[in-house]
C-alpha positions as CSV (number, residue, x, y, z in Angstrom):
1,X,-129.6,69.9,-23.4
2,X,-127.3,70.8,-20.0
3,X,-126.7,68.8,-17.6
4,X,-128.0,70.7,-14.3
5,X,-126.4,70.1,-10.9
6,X,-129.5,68.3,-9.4
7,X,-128.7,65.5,-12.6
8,X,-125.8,65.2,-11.7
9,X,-126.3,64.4,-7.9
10,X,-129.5,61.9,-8.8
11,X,-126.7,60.3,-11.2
12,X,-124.0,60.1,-8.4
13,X,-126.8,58.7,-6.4
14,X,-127.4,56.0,-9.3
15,X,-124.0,55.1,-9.9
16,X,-123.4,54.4,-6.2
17,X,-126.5,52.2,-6.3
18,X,-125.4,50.4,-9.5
19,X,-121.9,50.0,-7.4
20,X,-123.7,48.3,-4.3
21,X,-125.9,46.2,-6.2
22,X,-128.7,48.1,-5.8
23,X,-130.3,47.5,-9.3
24,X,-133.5,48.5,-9.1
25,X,-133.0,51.2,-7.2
26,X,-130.4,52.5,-9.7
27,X,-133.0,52.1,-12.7
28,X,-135.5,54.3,-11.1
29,X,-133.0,56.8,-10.3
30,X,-131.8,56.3,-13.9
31,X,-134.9,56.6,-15.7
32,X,-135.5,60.5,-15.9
33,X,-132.2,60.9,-17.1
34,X,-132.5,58.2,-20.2
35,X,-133.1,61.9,-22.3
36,X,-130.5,64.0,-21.1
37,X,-127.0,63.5,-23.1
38,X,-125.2,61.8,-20.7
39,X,-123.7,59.0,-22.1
40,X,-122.1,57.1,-19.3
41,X,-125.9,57.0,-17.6
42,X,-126.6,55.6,-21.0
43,X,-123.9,53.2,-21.5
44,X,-124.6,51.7,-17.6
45,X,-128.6,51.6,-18.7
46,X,-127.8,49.7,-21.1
47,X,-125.7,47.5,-19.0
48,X,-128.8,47.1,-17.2
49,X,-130.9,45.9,-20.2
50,X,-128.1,43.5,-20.9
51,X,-127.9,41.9,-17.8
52,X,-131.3,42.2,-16.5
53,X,-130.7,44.2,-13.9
54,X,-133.5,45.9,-12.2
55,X,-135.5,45.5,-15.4
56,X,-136.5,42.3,-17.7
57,X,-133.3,41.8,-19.8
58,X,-133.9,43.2,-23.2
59,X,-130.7,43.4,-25.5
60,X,-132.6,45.4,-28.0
61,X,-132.9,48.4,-25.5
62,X,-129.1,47.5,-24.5
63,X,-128.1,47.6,-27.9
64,X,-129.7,51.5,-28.5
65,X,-128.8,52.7,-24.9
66,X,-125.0,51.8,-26.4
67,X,-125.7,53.2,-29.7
68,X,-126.6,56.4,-28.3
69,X,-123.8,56.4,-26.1
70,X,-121.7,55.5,-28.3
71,X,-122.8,58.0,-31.0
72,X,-121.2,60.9,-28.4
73,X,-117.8,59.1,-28.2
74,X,-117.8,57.7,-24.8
75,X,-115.2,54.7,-25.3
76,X,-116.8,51.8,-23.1
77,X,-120.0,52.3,-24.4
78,X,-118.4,52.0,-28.3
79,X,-116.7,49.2,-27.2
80,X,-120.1,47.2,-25.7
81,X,-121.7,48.5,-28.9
82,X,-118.9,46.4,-31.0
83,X,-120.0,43.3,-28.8
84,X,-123.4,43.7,-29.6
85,X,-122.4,43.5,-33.3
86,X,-119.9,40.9,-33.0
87,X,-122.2,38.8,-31.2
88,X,-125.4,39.7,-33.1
89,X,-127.2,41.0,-29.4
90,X,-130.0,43.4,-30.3
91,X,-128.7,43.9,-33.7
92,X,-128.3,41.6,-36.5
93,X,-124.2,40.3,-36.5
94,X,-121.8,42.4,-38.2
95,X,-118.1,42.0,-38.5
96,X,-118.0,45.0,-40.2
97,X,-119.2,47.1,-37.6
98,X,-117.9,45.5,-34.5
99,X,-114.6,46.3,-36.2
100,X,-115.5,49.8,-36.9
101,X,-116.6,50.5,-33.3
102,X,-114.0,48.6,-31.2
103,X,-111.2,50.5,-33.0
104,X,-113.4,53.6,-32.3
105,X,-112.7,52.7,-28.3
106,X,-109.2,51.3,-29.0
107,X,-108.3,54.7,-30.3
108,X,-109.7,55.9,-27.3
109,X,-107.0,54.1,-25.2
110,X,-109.7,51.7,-23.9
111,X,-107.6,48.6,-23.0
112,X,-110.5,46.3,-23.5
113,X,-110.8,47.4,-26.7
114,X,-107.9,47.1,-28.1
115,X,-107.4,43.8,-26.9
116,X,-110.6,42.8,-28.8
117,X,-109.4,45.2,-31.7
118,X,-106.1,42.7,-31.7
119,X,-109.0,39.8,-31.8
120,X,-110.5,41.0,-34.9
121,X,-107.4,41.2,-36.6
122,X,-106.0,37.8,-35.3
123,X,-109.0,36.2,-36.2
124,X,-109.9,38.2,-39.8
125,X,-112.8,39.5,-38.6
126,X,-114.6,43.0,-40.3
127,X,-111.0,42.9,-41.5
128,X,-108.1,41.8,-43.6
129,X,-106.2,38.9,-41.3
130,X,-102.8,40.9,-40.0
131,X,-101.1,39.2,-37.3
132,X,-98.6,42.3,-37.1
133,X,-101.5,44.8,-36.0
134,X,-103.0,41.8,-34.2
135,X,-99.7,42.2,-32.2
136,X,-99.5,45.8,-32.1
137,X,-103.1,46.0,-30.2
138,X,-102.2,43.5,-28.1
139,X,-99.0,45.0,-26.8
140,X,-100.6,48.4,-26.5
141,X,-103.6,46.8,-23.8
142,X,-100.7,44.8,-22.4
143,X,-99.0,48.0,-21.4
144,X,-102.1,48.5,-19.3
145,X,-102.0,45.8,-17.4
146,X,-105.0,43.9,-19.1
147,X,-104.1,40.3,-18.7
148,X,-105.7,38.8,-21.5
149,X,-103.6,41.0,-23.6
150,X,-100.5,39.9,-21.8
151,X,-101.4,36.3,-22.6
152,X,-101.9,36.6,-26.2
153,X,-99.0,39.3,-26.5
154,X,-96.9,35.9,-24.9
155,X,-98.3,33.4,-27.8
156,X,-97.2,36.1,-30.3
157,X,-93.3,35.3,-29.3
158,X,-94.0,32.3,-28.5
159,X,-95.0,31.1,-32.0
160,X,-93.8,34.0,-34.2
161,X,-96.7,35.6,-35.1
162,X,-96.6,39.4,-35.7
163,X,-93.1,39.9,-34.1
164,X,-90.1,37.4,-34.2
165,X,-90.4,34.4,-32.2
166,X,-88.7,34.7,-29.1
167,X,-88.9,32.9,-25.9
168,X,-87.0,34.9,-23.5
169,X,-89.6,37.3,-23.9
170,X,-92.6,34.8,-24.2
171,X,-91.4,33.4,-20.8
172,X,-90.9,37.2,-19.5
173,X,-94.3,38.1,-20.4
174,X,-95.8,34.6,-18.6
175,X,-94.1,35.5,-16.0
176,X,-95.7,39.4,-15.7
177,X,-98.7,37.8,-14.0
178,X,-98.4,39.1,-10.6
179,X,-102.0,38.0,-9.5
180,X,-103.2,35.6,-12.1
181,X,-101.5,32.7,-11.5
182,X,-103.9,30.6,-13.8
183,X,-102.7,32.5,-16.9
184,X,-98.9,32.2,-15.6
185,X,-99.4,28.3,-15.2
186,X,-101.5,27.8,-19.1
187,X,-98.1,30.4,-20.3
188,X,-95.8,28.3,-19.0
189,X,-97.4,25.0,-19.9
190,X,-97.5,26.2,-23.7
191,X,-93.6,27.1,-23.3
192,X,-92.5,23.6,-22.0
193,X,-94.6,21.8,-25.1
194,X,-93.0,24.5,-27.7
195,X,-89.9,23.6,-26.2
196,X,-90.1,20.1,-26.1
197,X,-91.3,20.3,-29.9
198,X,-88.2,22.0,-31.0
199,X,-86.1,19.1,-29.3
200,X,-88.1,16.3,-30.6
201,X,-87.9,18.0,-34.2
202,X,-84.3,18.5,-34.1
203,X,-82.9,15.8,-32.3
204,X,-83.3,13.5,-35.0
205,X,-81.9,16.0,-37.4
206,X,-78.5,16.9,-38.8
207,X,-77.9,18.7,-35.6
208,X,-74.7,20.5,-35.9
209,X,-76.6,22.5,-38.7
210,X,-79.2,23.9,-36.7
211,X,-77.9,24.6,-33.3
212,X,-74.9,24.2,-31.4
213,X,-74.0,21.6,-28.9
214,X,-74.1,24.4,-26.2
215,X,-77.6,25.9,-27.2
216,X,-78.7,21.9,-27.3
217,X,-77.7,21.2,-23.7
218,X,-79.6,24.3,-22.8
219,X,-83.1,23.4,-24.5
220,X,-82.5,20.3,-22.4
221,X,-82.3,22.4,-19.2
222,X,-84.7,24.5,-20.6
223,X,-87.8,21.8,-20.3
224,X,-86.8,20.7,-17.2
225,X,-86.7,23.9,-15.7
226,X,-89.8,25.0,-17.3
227,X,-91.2,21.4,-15.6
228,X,-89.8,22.5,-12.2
229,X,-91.3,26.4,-12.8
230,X,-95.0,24.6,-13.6
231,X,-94.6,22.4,-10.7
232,X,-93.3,25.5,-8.4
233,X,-96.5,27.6,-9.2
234,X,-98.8,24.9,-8.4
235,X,-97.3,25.0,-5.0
236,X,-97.7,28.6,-4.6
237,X,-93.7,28.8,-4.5
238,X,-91.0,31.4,-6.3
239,X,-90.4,30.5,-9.6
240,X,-86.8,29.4,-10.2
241,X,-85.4,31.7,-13.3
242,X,-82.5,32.2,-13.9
243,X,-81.0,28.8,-15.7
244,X,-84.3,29.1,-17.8
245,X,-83.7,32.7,-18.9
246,X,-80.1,31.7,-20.0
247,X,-81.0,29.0,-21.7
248,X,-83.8,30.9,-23.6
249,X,-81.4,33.6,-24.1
250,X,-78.9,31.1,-25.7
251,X,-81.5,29.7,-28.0
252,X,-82.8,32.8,-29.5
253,X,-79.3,33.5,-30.3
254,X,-78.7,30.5,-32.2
């Protein structure tokens, strides 16, 4: 069935009532639509149905508005459609298929999605455990900004999973934040305790094996620059950089 001009202005209308917080309003104007193939009205009905607005939440009727959606390719309603499965709303919980459906949208280019799709293979879920394509997802939706992404793409170097550990570019990506200073502060937090792990573990050690005494006085400048970065950013204030990067830099070339 087309799509006549008159739809698509009651639809406009909709979506600028959905956008204003108009709910009900929007799920009237919604409504005679729900059979023509239009499957962002579908995906934002069943928004609606999730979330109760302007109707009695119902995840059932979320769950097929999604499917339908979904079913004609449009990427954020495949991606709510893997939620549904992942999370066992509507639908009984399937791995399997939130896999199948979030790398549907990831595909896609969704950002969202391939964040989650980087999830499900972090986490071994609908699929074999792979912290490489774990990686690879992650990277990709952290190329689109989506910060999330950018924090787990920063544990990835920071521990070494899926990529060589690295923590000039952990501390790089932390730092990428330009809003979110929350996710910059937990980043650098993580940094200062991986740090301060590698110099309690080696410390103790046969030293001169490991690293040498130059990369060692670095780590030391290392945590207490990280400490002075943590306590700049909860004071709102720049971040001081550049003995931190060169130490890093040192230590990933030892």
């Amino acid at each position: 069935m087309s799509i006549t001009k008159d739809q698509q202005e009651i639809y406009g209308q909709a979506r600028q009532a959905y956008v204003e917080g108009r709910y009900e309003e929007f799920f009237t104007l919604l409504m005679p639509l729900i059979k023509v193939k239009m499957p962002d009205a579908q995906n934002l009905l069943g928004v609606c149905y999730a979330d109760g607005l302007g109707i009695q939440q119902n995840h059932e009727e979320s769950f097929n508005c999604y499917k339908k959606a979904a079913e004609q390719g449009f990427a954020a309603a495949q991606h709510n459609l893997a939620f549904c499965y992942l999370e066992g709303k509507g639908v009984k919980q399937n791995d399997d298929e939130a896999f199948n459906w979030f790398e549907k949208a990831a595909e896609q280019g969704l950002a969202e999605a391939q964040y989650n799709l980087g999830y499900c293979y972090a986490q071994g879920r609908g699929i074999q455990q792979n912290h490489e394509e774990s990686f690879k997802w992650f990277e990709k939706a952290a190329e689109q900004g989506f910060a999330h992404a950018q924090y787990n793409l920063g544990f990835c170097y920071l521990e070494g999973k899926g990529v060589k550990q690295n923590f000039k570019t952990a501390y790089d990506v932390f730092l990428s934040f330009e809003d979110d200073h929350a996710f910059k502060l937990e980043g650098l937090e993580h940094l200062k305790i991986k740090v301060t792990e590698v110099l309690t573990k080696n410390l103790d050690s046969e030293l001169s094996k490991v690293f040498n005494s130059d990369v060692c006085h670095d780590l030391a400048k290392v945590f207490r620059d990280v400490c002075k970065s943590i306590d700049a950013l909860k004071q709102n204030s720049p971040i001081p950089i550049g003995v931190l990067k060169k130490a890093i830099e040192n230590f990933d070339k030892s």
